[in-house]
N, C-alpha and C positions, 0 to 999 in steps of 0.2 A: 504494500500500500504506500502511496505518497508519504514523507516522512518518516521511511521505514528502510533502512542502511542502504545505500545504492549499489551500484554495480557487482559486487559481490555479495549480490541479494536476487533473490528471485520473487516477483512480486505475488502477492497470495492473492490471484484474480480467479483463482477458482473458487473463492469464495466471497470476493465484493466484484468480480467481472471487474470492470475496468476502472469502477468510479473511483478507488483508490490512487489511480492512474495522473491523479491530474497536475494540471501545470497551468499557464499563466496567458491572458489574451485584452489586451485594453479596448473594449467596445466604442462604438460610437465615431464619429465624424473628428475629436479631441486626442484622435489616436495616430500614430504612425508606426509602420513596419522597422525594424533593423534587421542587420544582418542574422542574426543570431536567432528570426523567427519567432522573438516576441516582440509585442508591442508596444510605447510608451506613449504617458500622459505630457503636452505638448508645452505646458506653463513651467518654465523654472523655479526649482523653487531657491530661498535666500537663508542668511546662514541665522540661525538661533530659533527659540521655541522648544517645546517638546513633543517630542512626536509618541502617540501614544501606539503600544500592538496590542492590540484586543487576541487574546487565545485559550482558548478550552484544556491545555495540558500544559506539564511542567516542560523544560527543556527532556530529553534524554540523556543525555550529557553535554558538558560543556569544557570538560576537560578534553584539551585539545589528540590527547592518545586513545583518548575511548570514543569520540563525538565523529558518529558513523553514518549517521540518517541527516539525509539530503538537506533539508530546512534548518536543522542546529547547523551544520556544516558551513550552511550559507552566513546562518548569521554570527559565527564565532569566528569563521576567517574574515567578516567583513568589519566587526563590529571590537571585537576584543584579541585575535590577534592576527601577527602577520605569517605567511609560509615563506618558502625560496623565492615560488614561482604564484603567480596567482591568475583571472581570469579578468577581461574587460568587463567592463560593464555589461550586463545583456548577453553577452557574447561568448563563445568557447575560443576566443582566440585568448593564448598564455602571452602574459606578460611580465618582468622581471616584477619581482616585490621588495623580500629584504635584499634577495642577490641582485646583484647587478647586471647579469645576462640570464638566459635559459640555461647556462650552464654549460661547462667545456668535457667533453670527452675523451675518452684516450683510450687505447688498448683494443680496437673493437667496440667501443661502448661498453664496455666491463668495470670503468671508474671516470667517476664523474667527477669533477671541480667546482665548485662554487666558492666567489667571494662576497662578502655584505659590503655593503652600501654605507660609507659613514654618514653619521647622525642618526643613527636608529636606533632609538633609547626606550626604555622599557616605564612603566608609570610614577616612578619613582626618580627618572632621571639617570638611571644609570645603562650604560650603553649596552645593547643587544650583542653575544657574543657566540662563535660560531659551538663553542662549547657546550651552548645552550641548547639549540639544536640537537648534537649531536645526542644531550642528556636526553632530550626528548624521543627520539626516536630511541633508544633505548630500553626506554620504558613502556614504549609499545612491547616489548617483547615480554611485559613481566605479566606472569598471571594474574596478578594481585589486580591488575588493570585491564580487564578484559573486554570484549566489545567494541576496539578500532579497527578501523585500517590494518590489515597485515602484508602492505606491500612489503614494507621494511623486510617483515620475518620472510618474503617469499622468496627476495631479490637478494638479499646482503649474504655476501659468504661469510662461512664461518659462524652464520645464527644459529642449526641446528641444535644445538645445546645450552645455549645464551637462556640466562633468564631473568635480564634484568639488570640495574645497577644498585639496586636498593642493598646489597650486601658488599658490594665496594667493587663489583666486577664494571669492566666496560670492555665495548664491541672492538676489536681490534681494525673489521674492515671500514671502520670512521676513523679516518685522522682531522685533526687538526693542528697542524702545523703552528697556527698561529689563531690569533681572535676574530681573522678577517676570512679564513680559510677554513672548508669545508670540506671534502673530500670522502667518496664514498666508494667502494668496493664491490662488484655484485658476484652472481654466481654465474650468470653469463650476460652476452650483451643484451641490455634495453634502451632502443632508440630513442625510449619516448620517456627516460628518466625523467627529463627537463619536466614533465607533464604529472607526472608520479608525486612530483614534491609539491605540487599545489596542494594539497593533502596536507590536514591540521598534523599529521603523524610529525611534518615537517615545519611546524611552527615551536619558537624556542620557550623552553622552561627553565626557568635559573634553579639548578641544585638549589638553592637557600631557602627557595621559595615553595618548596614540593613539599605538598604536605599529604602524599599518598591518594588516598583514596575521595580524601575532604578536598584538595584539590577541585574538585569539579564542582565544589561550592565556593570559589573563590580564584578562578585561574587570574594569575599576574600579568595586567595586558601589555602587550606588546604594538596595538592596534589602536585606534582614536578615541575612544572609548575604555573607562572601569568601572567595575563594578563599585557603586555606594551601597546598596541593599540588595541583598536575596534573601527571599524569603521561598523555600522550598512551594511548589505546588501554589505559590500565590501571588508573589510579585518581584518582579526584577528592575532594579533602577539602575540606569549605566549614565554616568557623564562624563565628560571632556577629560581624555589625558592630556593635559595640557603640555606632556613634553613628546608627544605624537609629533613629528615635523612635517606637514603636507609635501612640503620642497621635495622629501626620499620616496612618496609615495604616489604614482600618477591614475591610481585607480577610485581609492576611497574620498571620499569630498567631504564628509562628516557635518554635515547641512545643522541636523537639532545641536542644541545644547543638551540636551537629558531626551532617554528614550527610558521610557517607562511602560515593561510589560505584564499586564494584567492576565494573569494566568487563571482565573476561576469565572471568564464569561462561559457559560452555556454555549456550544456548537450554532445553536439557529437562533442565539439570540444578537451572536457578535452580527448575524447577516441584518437583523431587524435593526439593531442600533446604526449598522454603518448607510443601511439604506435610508434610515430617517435621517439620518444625519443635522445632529444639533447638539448644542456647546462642545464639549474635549472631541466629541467623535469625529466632528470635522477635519478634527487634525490627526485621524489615525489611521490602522490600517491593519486589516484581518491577518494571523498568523498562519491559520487553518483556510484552504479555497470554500469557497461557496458551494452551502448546500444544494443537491439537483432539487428540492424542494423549493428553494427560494429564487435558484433561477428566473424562474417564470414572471415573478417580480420585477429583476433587475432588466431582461430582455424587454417587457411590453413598457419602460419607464426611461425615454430616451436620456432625461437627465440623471437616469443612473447608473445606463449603461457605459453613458462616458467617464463614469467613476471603478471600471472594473477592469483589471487587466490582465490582456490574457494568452499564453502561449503553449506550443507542443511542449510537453514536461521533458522529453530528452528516453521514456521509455517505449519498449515496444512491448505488446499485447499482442501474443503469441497462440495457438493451437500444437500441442506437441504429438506426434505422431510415436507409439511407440515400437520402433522399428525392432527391438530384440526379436521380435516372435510375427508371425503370423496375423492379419493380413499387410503389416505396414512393414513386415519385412522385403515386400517388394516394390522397387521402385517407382514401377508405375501406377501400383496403387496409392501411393500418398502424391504421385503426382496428381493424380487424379482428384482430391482430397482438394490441392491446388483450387482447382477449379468448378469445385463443387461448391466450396463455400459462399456466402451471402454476407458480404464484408456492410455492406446496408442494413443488414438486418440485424447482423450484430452491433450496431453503429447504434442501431435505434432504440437495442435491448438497453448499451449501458447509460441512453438519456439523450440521444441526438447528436448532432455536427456541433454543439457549443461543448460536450463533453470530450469526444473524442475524433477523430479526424481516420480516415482508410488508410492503411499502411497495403504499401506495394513493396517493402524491402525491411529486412533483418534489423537492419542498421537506423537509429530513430535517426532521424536530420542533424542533431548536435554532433553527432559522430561523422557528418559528412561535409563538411561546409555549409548547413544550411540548405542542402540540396534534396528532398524527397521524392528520393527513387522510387521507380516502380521498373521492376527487375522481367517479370514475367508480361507484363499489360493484360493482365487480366482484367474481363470489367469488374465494376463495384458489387456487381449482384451475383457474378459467378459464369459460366458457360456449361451448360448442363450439357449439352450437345459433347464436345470437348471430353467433358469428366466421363461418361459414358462409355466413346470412344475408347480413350485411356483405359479404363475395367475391362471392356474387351480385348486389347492387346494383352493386358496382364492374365488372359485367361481365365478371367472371374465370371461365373455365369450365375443365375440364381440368386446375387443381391448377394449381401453379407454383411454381417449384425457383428459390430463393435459395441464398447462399451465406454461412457462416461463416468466420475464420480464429482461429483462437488454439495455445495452447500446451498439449502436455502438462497442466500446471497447472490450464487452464480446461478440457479434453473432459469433466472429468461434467458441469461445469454446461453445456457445449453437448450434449450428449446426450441432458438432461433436455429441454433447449428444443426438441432436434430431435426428441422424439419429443411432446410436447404438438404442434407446428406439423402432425406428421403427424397429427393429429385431425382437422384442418380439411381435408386436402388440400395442405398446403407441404410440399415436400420442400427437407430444407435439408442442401446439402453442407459439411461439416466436412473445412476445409483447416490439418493441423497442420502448424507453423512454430516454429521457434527462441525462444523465451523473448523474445530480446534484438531480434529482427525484426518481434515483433507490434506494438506502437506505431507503425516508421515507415512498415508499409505500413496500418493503418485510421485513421491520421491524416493522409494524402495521398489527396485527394480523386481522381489518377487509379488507384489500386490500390487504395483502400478495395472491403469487400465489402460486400455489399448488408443486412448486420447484425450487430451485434458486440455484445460484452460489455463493459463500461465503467460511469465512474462519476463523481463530482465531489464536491470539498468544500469550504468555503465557509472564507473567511480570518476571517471576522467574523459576527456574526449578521446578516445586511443579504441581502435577496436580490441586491441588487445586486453581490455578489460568488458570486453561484448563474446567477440564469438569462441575465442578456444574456450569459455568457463563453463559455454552452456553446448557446445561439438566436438571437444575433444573426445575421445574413448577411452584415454586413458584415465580418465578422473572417476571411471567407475569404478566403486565394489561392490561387494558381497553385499551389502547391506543400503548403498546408497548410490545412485547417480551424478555428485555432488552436483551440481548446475546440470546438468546433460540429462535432463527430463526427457526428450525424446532415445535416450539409452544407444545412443547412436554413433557405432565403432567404423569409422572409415577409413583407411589405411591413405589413401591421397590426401583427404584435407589434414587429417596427424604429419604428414609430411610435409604440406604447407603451411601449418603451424607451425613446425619447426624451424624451417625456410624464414616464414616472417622473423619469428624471434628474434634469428642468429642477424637482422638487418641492422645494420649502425646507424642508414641514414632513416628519421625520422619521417620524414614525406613519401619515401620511397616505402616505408611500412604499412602509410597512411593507403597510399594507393594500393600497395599489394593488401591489404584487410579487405578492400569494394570486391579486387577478382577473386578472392577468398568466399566473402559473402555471393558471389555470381556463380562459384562452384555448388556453395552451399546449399544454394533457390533450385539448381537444376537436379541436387538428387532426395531434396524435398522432406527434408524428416521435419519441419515443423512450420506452420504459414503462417507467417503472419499479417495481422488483421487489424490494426490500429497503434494508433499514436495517439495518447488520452490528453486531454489539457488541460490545463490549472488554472481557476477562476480566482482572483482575489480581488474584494472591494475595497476602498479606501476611500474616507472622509476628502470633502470638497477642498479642505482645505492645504492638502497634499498633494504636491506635486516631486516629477522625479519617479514616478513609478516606473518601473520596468522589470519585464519579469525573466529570469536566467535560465535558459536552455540548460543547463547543465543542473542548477540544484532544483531539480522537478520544477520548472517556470515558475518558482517562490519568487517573490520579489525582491529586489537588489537592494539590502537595506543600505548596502555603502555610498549609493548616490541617490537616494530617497531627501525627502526635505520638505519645508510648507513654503505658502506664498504667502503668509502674514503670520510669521509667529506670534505678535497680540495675542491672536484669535484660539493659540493652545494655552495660557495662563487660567 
């Protein structure tokens, strides 16, 4: 679900279909497009006021080794600290942060360089050092902190047995030479390091300041903003670090003076207050997208559509085919599958074109430039003629009965699938199960069904954090699929993973991931079906919205701000 650890996450749409899915879109005629596929609100905003977040939950964490779901991620790299490398506004393009470039390579891409930026001091004034970093990722690796980011443990040689430095041990493949120097070690090359350390894993922690596990009720900012008050579960007050220097950083703009987040509004009350919009709420802005319930409101009320903004969230909403066994062990049956589907109808089950958008390709748009492939052209409603065809080649005669499982949550969108499949001749039984049951019986490859609802989203713009998690074969066991829900062992694409991997140059990755994913489309273990998007409202008197492709289109609180701070006192 939105909010719920990215890329190295599988989204559980087998159980809310897609609406989980969403991301970010600014309605109305007071909107304009960027690159990056969201939309923003057109008034600048000026610097002071408070900007208020209206939201139904506490953070998940906020400590920057454990803070792994999309929406904390966004606002603790925007808000309270800095990484290496971090993202434009709106946009998946990386841009330097604390370092001073994307970072220098050597060896194959097997070790990375990075230097800081001087003037980049922490809330106390005292300057950001590469040490600190280093301590940081480190402590991703300790149990004691669990729930981050594991690129660190996946990439760094020599991790396998690290556990931490909390007993005085540190990572040998981190050096620091000095306070301005970074230097990292992997286990083979990663092109797209530079991309990697956008990731809070790669935001620095001062040893002095680490207070374990309390940490995440008090991180040390390194970012424009600290904390004055957290209040668990109820309100969070951040103002000015005022030895933040804008000059070292060209992304965050740091518009309020105080952001003040109200953590106990009701889910459909934060949409009634931001839709009525009167005293503080003018100058706020939902944490949580809009309910599809409330939709219907903000759609038919032009003046409040142009207070809602809104874009593809960065995942895809997938169909997994499971190819181990019979009948999706042959190719042209799942091609067929392809073309059987009703990408319309499932469109329509998770709440229409303002929820979710047709996906023609693996890869959501942030992964591609902004570009939304469509791999096969298949139409939106499917080719029944086609899918047919296809069954016949594959020797299928007499129709054949699959089976589905999911939750209350997901039967429209299986209902819709299972009456497109019966155009072809599939009859697909729908087995409902417990909300809380559906992940661990279609992620255990001996109870999985023969196709399920599912999804994926990527930690970084790299497909390499998309397609080897959820097509590799090797990532399966006895007991698990790990991402590889369609259970799908292919000796060519394992061998084009490997190929990409072993790439130094970063673009040349980029590109070989599309004819990856082009391999992928044509031997069909899973189709997908949409690109969900993220609704969020915000008081009249905020401007600077923009919603980011990359953390589920949550809004960019880094360059967010009001046009009359008066009007938030």
């Amino acid at each position: 679900m939105a909010g719920t650890k990215g890329g190295g996450r599988m989204l559980a749409l087998a159980t809310t279909l897609v609406l989980g899915l969403a991301a970010c879109s600014g309605g109305g005629n007071a909107s304009k497009n960027n690159a990056g596929g969201a939309t923003t609100s057109d008034q600048g905003p000026v610097k002071g006021g408070t900007l208020y977040v209206l939201s139904n939950q506490d953070f998940v964490h906020l400590d920057p080794t454990r803070n792994w779901t999309m929406r904390d991620m966004g606002f603790g790299t925007r808000l309270l600290y800095r990484t290496l490398t971090t993202y434009k506004a709106g946009s998946a393009e990386i841009v330097p942060d604390l370092a001073t470039d994307l970072g220098t390579p050597s060896e194959g891409g097997k070790v990375w360089k990075f230097t800081l930026k001087d003037g980049v001091k922490y809330e106390d004034g005292t300057p950001i050092k590469a040490q600190d970093v280093k301590y940081n990722v480190e402590r991703s690796f300790s149990p004691e902190l669990p729930g981050g980011p594991n690129y660190a443990i996946l990439y760094l040689a020599g991790g396998e047995k690290y556990k931490g430095p909390f007993k005085g041990e540190h990572l040998s493949s981190i050096e620091t030479p000095d306070d301005k120097t970074i230097i990292f070690k992997l286990k083979r090359p990663v092109a797209e390091f530079g991309q990697t350390v956008t990731l809070p894993t790669f935001a620095p922690v001062p040893q002095a300041q680490d207070k374990g596990v309390d940490y995440d009720s008090r991180p040390f900012s390194s970012g424009p903003y600290k904390i004055e008050k957290y209040q668990r579960k109820a309100e969070l007050i951040l103002v000015r670090n005022e030895h933040w220097d804008p000059a070292t950083d060209e992304v965050r703009k740091a518009y309020p003076d105080r952001i003040v987040v109200k953590q106990t509004v009701g889910g459909g009350s934060i949409d009634t207050r931001l839709i009525a919009d009167q005293g503080p709420d003018r100058s706020a802005v939902g944490y949580v997208d809009v309910a599809l319930a409330s939709l219907p409101k903000v759609l038919s009320n032009p003046q409040v559509q142009k207070r809602m903004v809104s874009s593809v969230d960065g995942c895809t909403g997938m169909l997994y085919l499971n190819t181990s066994r019979a009948p999706f062990d042959n190719p042209k049956v799942r091609m067929a599958v392809q073309y059987a589907v009703d990408k319309e109808a499932l469109q329509t089950a998770s709440g229409g074109p303002q929820i979710a958008e047709i996906a023609g390709a693996i890869l959501p748009p942030g992964l591609t430039g902004g570009v939304k492939r469509d791999i096969l052209g298949i139409p939106p409603t499917g080719d029944v003629e086609k899918a047919k065809s296809l069954l016949t080649e594959a020797g299928v005669s007499g129709g054949l009965k699959i089976r589905l499982v999911t939750s209350n949550g997901g039967k429209p969108g299986a209902e819709a699938l299972q009456t497109a499949l019966k155009r072809v001749g599939i009859d697909m039984q729908i087995d409902l199960v417990e909300a809380s049951a559906v992940g661990g019986i279609t992620s255990d490859p001996t109870k999985a069904p023969d196709i399920q609802i599912g999804g994926w989203c990527p930690d970084y713009p790299s497909g390499s954090t998309f397609l080897p998690i959820i097509f590799d074969g090797r990532t399966i066991t006895e007991n698990s699929g790990g991402g590889n829900n369609s259970f799908f062992k292919d000796k060519e694409v394992m061998a084009k993973i490997d190929e990409i991997n072993a790439m130094t140059d970063a673009e040349a990755a980029n590109k070989a991931w599309l004819g990856l994913e082009d391999l992928i489309m044509s031997k069909s273990p899973a189709v997908p079906y949409q690109w969900a998007k993220q609704n969020n409202l915000f008081g009249s008197n905020v401007a600077g919205a923009v919603g980011h492709p990359i953390w589920e289109g949550n809004p960019d609180l880094g360059v967010i701000g009001l046009k009359n701070p008066s009007l938030s006192r």
